[in-house]
C-alpha positions in Angstrom: -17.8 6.2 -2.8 -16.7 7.1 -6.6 -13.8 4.5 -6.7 -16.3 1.7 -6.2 -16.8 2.3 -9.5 -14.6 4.8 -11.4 -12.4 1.8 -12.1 -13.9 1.3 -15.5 -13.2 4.9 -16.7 -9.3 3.6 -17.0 -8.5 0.8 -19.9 -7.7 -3.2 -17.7 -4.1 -3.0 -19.4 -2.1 -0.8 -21.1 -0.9 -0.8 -24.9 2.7 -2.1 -24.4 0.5 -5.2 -22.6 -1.6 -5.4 -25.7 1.1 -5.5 -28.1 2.6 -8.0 -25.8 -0.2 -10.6 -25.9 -0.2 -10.5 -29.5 3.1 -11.3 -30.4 2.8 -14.2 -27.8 -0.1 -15.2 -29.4 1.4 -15.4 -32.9 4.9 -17.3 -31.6 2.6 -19.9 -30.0 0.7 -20.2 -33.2 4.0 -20.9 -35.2 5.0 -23.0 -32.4 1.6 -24.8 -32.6 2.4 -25.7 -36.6 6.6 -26.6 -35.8 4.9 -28.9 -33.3 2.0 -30.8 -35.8 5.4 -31.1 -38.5 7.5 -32.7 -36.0 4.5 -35.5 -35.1 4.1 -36.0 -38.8 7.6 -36.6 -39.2 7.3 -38.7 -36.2 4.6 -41.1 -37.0 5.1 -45.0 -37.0 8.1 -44.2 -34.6 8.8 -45.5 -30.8 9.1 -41.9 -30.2 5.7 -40.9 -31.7 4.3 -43.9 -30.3 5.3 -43.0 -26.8 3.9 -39.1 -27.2 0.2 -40.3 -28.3 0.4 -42.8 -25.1 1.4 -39.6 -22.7 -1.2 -37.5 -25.2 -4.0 -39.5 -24.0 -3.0 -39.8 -20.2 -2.6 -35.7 -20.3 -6.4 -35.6 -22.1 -7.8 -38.1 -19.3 -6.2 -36.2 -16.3 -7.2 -32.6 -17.8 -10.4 -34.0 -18.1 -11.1 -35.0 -14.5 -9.1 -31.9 -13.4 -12.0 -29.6 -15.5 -14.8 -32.0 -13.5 -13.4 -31.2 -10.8 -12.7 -26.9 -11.2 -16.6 -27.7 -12.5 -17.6 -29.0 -9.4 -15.5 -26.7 -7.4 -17.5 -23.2 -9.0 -20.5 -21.5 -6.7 -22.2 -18.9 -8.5 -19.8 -18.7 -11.5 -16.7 -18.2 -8.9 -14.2 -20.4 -9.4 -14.9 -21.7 -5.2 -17.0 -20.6 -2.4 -13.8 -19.1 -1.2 -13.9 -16.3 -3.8 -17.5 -16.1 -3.6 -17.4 -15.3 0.0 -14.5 -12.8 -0.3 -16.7 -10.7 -2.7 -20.3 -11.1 -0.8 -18.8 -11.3 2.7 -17.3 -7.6 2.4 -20.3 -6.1 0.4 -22.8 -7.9 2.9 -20.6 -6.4 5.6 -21.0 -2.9 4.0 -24.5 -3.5 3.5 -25.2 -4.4 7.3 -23.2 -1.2 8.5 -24.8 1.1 6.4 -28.4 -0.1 7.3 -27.5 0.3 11.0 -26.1 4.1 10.4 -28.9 5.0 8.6 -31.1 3.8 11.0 -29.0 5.5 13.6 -28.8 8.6 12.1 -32.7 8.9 12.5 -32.2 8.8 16.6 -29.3 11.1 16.6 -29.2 13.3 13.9 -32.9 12.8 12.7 -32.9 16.8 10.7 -29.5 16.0 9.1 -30.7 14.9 5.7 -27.2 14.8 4.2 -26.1 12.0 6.1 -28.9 10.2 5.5 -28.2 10.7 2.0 -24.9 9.1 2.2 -25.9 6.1 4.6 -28.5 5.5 1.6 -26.0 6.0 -1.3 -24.0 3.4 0.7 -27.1 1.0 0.8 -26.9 1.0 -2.8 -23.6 0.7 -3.7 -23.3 -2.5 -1.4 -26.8 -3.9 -3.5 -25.1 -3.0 -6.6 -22.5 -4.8 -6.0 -24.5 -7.8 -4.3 -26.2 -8.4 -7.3 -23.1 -8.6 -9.8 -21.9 -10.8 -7.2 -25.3 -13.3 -7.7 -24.8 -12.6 -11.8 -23.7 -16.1 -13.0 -20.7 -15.4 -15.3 -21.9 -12.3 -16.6 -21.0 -8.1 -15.6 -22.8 -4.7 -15.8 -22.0 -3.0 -19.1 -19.5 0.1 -18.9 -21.8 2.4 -19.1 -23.4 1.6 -15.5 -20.5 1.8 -14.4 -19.9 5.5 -15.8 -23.5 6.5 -14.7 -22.9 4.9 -11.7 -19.6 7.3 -10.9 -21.1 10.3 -12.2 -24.5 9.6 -10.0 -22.6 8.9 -7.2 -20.2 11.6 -7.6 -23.2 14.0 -8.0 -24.9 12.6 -4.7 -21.8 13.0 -2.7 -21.7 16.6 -3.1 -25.2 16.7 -2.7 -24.9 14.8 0.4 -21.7 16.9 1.6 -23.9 20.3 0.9 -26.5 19.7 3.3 -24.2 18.3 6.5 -22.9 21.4 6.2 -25.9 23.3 6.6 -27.0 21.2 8.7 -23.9 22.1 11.0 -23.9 25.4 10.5 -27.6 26.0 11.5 -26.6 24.0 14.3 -24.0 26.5 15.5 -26.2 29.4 14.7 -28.5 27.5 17.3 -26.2 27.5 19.3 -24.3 30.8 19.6 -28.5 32.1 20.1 -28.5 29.5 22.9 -25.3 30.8 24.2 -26.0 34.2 23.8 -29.6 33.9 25.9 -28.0 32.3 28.6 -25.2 35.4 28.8 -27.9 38.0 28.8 -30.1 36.3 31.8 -26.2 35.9 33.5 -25.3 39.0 32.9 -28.8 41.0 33.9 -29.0 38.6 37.0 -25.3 38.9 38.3 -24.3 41.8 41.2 -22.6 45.1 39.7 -19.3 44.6 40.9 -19.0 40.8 39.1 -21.2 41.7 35.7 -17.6 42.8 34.1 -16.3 39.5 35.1 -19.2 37.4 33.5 -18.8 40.0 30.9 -15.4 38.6 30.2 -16.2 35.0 30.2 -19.4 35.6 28.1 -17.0 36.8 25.5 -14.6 34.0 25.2 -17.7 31.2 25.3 -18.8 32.8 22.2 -15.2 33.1 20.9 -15.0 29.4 21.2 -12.5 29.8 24.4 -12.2 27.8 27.2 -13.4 29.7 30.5 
């Protein structure tokens, strides 16, 4: 649940990748100002002439192919391919989470924690459901850091009661257990009440009979 959104607690690259895009930045400025000498020198030659004729075709075809990646966006994804790939899964996640939560009521309606967690879920997948419908734009970093620590916080929180929940569950049961022995062992002839003795013991030792 914390690494839907703990990603943002790490840097996107590293410093050698930084560095990197710097110095490729400033040789393909130099190369930018080679390039404008060598189409002054050029100009009024065949050869020039011939560049500004391919020039233009490049600008005309780059200009349909920008139409075209225009058209092709949904909802500031570059397709509905990349779209669906992000709202598909969270959607997904959303759907399952609704339905354990609502099944946790008819099975395991005093277990709060996992209630807890099938609601912590629900949230995560709307969080994420509404960056997806956020047109070019991303929560800040901070969200993202209250988000992990909230999360974090509600895990435990969560984790803390299932296993009281559980626990009162086997006290519940051992008391159960124990009942049952007594009424076995008071209504069971002499001669067998050492044998149901024996078994009474390893049912509450957790052995099989």
């Amino acid at each position: 649940m914390v690494s839907f959104f703990c990603f943002e607690l790490f840097p996107d690259f590293s410093e050698k990748y930084f560095e990197a895009e710097k110095q490729a930045l400033a040789a393909k400025k130099n190369n930018t100002v080679a390039l404008t000498k060598v189409k002054n020198y050029a100009k009024g030659t065949p050869v020039y002439e011939e560049y500004l004729k391919a020039n233009k075709q490049k600008k005309e075809v780059f200009k349909y192919y920008k139409s075209v990646i225009k058209d092709e966006k949904f909802f500031g994804f570059r397709s509905i391919h990349f779209f669906m790939s992000k709202f598909g899964c969270w959607f997904g996640i959303l759907i399952y989470s609704m339905f354990m939560l609502f099944r946790s009521y008819y099975l395991e309606r005093k277990n709060f924690g996992m209630k807890v967690l099938h609601g912590l879920m629900i949230f995560t997948a709307l969080f994420y459901l509404g960056w997806v419908f956020q047109v070019n734009q991303d929560y800040s970093k901070a969200t993202y850091y209250l988000m992990t620590i909230f999360s974090a916080f509600m895990i435990v929180l969560a984790v803390s009661w299932i296993t009281k929940y559980k626990e009162h569950n086997q006290k519940k049961l051992k008391k159960y257990i124990y009942d049952i022995s007594k009424v076995a062992l008071l209504n069971s002839k002499p001669e067998k009440r050492k044998e149901v003795l024996e078994v009474v013991k390893k049912i509450t030792k957790g052995e099989t009979v």
